[in-house]
PyMOL commands that place a pseudoatom at each C-alpha (Angstrom):
pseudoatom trace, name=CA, resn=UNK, resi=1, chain=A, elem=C, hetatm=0, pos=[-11.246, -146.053, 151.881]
pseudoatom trace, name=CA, resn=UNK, resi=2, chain=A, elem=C, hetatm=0, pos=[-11.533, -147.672, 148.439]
pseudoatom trace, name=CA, resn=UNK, resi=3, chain=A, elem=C, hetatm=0, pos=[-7.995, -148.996, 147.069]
pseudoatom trace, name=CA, resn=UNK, resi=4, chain=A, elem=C, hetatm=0, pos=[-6.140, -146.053, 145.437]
pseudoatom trace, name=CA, resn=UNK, resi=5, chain=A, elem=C, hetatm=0, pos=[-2.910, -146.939, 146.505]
pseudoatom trace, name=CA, resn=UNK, resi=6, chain=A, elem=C, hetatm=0, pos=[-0.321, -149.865, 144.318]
pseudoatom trace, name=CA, resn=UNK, resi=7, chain=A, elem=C, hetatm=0, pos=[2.096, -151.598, 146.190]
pseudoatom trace, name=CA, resn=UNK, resi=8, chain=A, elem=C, hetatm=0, pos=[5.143, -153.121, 144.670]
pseudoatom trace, name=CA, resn=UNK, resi=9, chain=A, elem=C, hetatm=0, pos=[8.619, -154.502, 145.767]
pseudoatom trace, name=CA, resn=UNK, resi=10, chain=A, elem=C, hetatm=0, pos=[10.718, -152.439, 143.365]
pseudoatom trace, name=CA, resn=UNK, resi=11, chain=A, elem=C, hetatm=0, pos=[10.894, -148.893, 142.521]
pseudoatom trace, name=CA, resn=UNK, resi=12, chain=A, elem=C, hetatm=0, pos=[8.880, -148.558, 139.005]
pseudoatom trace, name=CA, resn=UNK, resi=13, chain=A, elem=C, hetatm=0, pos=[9.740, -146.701, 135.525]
pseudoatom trace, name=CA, resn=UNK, resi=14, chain=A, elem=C, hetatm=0, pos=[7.689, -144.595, 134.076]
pseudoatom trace, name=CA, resn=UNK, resi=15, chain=A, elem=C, hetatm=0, pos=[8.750, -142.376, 130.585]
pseudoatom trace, name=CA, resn=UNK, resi=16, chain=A, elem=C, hetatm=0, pos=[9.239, -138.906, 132.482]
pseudoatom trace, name=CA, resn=UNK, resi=17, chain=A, elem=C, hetatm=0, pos=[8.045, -136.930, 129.273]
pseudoatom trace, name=CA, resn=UNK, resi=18, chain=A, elem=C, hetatm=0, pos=[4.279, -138.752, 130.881]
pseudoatom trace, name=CA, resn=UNK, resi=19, chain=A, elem=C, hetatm=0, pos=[4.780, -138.756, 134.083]
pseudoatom trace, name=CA, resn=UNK, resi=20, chain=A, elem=C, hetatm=0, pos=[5.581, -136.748, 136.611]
pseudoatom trace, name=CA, resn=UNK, resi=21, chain=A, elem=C, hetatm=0, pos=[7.282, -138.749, 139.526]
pseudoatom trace, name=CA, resn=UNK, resi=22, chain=A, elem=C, hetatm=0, pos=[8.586, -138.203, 142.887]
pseudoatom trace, name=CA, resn=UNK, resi=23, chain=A, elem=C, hetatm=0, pos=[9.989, -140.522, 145.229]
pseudoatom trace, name=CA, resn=UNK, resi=24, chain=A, elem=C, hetatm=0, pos=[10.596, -140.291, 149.025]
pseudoatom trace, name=CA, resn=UNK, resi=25, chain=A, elem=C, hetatm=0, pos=[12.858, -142.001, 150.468]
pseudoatom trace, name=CA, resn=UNK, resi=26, chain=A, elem=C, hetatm=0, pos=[13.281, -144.326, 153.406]
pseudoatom trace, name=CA, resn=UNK, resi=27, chain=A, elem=C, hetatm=0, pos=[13.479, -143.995, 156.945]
pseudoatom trace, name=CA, resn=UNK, resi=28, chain=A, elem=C, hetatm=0, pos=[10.768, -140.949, 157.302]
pseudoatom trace, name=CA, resn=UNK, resi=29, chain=A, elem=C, hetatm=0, pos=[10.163, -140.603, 160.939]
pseudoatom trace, name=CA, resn=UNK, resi=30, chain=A, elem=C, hetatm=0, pos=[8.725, -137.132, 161.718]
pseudoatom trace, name=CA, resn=UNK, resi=31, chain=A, elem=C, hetatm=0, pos=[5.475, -136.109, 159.758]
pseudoatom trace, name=CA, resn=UNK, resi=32, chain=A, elem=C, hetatm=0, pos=[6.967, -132.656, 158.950]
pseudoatom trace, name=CA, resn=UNK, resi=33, chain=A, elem=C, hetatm=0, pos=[9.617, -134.183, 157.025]
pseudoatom trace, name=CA, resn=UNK, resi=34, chain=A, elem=C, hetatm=0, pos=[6.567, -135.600, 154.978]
pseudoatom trace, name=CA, resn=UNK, resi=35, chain=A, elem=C, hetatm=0, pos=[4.878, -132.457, 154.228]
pseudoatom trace, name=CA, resn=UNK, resi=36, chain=A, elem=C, hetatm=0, pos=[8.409, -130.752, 153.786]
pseudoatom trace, name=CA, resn=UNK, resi=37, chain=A, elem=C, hetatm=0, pos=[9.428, -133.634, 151.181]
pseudoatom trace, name=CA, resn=UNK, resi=38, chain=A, elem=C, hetatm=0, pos=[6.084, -133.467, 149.092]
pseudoatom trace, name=CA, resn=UNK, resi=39, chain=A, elem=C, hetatm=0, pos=[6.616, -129.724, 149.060]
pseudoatom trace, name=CA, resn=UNK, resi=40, chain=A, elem=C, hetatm=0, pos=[9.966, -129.538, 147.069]
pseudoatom trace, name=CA, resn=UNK, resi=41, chain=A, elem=C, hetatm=0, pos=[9.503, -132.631, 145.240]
pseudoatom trace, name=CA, resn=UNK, resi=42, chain=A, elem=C, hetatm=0, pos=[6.420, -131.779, 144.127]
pseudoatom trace, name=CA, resn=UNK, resi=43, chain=A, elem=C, hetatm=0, pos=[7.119, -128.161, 143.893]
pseudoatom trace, name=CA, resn=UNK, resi=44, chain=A, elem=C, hetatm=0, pos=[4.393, -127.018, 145.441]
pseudoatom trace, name=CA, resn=UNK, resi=45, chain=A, elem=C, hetatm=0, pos=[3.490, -122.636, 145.032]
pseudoatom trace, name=CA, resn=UNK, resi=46, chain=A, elem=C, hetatm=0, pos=[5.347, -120.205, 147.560]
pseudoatom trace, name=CA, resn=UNK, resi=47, chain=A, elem=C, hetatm=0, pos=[1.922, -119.790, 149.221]
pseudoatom trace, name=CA, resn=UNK, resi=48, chain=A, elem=C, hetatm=0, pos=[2.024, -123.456, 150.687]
pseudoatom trace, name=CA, resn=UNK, resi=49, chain=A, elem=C, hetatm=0, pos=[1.446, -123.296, 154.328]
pseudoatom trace, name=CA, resn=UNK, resi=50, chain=A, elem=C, hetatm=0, pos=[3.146, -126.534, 155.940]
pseudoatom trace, name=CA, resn=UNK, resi=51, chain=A, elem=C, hetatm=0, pos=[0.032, -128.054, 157.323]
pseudoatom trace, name=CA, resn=UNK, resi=52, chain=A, elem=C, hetatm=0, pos=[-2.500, -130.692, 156.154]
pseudoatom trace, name=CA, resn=UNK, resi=53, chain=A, elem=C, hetatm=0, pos=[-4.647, -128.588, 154.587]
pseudoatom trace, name=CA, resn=UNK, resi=54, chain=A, elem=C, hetatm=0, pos=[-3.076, -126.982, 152.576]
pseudoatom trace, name=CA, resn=UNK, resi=55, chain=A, elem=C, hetatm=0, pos=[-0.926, -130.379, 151.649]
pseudoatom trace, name=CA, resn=UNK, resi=56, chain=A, elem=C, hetatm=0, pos=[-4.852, -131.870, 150.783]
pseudoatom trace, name=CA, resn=UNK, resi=57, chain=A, elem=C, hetatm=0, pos=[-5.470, -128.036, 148.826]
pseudoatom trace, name=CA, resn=UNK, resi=58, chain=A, elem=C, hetatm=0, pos=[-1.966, -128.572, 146.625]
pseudoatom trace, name=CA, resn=UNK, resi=59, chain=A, elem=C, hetatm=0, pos=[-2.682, -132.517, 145.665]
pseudoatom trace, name=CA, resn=UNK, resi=60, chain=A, elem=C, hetatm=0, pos=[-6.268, -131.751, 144.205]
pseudoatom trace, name=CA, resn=UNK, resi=61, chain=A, elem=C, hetatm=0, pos=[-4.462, -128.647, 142.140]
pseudoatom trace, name=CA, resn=UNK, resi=62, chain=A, elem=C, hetatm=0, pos=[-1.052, -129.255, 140.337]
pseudoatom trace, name=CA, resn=UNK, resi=63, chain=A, elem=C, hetatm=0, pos=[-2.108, -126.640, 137.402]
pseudoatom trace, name=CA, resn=UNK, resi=64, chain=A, elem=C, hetatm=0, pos=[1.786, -125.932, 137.503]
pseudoatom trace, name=CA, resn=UNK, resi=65, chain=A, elem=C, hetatm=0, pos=[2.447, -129.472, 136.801]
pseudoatom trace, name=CA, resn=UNK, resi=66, chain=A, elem=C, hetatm=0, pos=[1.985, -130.176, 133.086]
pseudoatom trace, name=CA, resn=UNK, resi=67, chain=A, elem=C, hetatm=0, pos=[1.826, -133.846, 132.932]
pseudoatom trace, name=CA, resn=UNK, resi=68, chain=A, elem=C, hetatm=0, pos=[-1.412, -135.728, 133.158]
pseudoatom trace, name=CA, resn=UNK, resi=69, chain=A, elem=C, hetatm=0, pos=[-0.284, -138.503, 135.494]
pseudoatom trace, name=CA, resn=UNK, resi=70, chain=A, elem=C, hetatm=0, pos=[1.571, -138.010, 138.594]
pseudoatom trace, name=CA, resn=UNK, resi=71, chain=A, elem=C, hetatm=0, pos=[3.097, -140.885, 140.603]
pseudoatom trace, name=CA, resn=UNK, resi=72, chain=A, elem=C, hetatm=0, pos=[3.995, -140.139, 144.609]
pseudoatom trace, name=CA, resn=UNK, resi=73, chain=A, elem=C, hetatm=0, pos=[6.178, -143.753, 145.774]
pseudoatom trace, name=CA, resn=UNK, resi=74, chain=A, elem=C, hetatm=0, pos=[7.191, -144.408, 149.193]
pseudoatom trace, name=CA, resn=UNK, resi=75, chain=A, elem=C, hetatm=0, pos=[10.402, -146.278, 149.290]
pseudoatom trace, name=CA, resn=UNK, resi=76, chain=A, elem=C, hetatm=0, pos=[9.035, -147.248, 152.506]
pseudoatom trace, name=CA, resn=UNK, resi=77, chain=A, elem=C, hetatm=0, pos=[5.881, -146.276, 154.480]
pseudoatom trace, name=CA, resn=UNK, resi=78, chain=A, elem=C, hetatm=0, pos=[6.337, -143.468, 156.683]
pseudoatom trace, name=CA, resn=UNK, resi=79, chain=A, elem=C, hetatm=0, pos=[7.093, -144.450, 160.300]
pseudoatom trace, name=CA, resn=UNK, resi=80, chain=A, elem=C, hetatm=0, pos=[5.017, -141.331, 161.351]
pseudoatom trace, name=CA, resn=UNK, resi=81, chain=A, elem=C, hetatm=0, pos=[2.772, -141.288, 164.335]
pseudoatom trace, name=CA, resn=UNK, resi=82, chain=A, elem=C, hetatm=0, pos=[-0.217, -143.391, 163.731]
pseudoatom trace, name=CA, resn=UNK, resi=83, chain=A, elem=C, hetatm=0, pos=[-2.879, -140.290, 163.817]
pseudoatom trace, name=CA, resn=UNK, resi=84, chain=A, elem=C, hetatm=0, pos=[-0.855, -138.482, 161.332]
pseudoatom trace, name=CA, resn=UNK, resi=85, chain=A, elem=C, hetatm=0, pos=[-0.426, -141.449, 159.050]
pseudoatom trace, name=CA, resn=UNK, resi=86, chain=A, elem=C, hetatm=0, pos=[-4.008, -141.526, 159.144]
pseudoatom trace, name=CA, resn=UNK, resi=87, chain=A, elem=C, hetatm=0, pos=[-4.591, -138.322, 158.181]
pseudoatom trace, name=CA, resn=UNK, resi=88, chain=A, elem=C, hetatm=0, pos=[-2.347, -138.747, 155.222]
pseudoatom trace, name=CA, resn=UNK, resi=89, chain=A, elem=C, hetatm=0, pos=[-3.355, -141.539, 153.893]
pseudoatom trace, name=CA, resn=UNK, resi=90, chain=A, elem=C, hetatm=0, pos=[-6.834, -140.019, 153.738]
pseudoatom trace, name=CA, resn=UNK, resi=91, chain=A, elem=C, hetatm=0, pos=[-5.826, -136.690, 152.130]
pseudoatom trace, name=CA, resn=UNK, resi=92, chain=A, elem=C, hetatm=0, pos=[-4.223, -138.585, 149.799]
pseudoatom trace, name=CA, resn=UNK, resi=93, chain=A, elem=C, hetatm=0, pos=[-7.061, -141.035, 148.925]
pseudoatom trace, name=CA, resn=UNK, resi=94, chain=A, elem=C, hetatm=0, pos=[-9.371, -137.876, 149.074]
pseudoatom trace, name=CA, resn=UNK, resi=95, chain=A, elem=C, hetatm=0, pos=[-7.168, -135.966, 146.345]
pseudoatom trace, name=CA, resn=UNK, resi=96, chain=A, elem=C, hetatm=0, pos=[-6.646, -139.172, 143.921]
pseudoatom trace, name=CA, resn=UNK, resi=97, chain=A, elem=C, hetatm=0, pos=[-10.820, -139.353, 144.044]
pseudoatom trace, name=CA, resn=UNK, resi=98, chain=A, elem=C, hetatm=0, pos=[-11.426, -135.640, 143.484]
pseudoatom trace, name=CA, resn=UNK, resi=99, chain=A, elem=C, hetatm=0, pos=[-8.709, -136.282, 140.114]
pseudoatom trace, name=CA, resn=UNK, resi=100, chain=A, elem=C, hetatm=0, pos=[-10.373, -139.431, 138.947]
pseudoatom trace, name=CA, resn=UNK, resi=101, chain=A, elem=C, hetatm=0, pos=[-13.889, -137.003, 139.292]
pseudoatom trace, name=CA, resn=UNK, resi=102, chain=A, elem=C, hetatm=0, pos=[-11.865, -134.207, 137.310]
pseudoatom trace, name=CA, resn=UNK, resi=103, chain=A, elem=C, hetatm=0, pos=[-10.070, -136.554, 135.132]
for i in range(1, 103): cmd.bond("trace and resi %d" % i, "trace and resi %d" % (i + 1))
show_as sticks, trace
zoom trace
């Protein structure tokens, strides 16, 4: 897994009229409240089906997201079961690679 993910001791600023940014908050314990989170803060279509596929399909889209950068940040990392962490950091290491191929 090359390095796509920044970590940082404070919550960052970014000018919102660039970037779109979502934060989760702390103390995420069950991995459906992670797919269920990234869902309404990302806004994600009606068609979204609560799984990780379709999470991985919905991070390499975003065409209903009109800025060109968008920041996910963790308060804290998820204390999710270890296979399911796995599987999300990979879909989301997979989806910032297919962007940077997209630009």
């Amino acid at each position: 897994m090359n390095n796509q993910f920044h970590f940082c001791n404070q919550i960052p600023s970014y000018d919102t009229s660039n970037v779109f940014f979502a934060r989760l908050g702390r103390d995420i314990k069950k991995t459906d409240y992670v797919i269920n989170s990234l869902c309404y803060l990302l806004s994600f279509p009606g068609y979204f089906g609560f799984n990780w596929d379709a999470l991985f399909d919905c991070l390499r889209d975003f065409s209903w997201i009109t800025e060109n950068k968008i920041v996910l940040f963790h308060e804290q990392v998820p204390n999710i079961p270890i296979k399911d962490f796995k599987i999300y950091l990979n879909i989301l290491n997979d989806a910032v690679l297919d962007w940077r191929d997209d630009d």
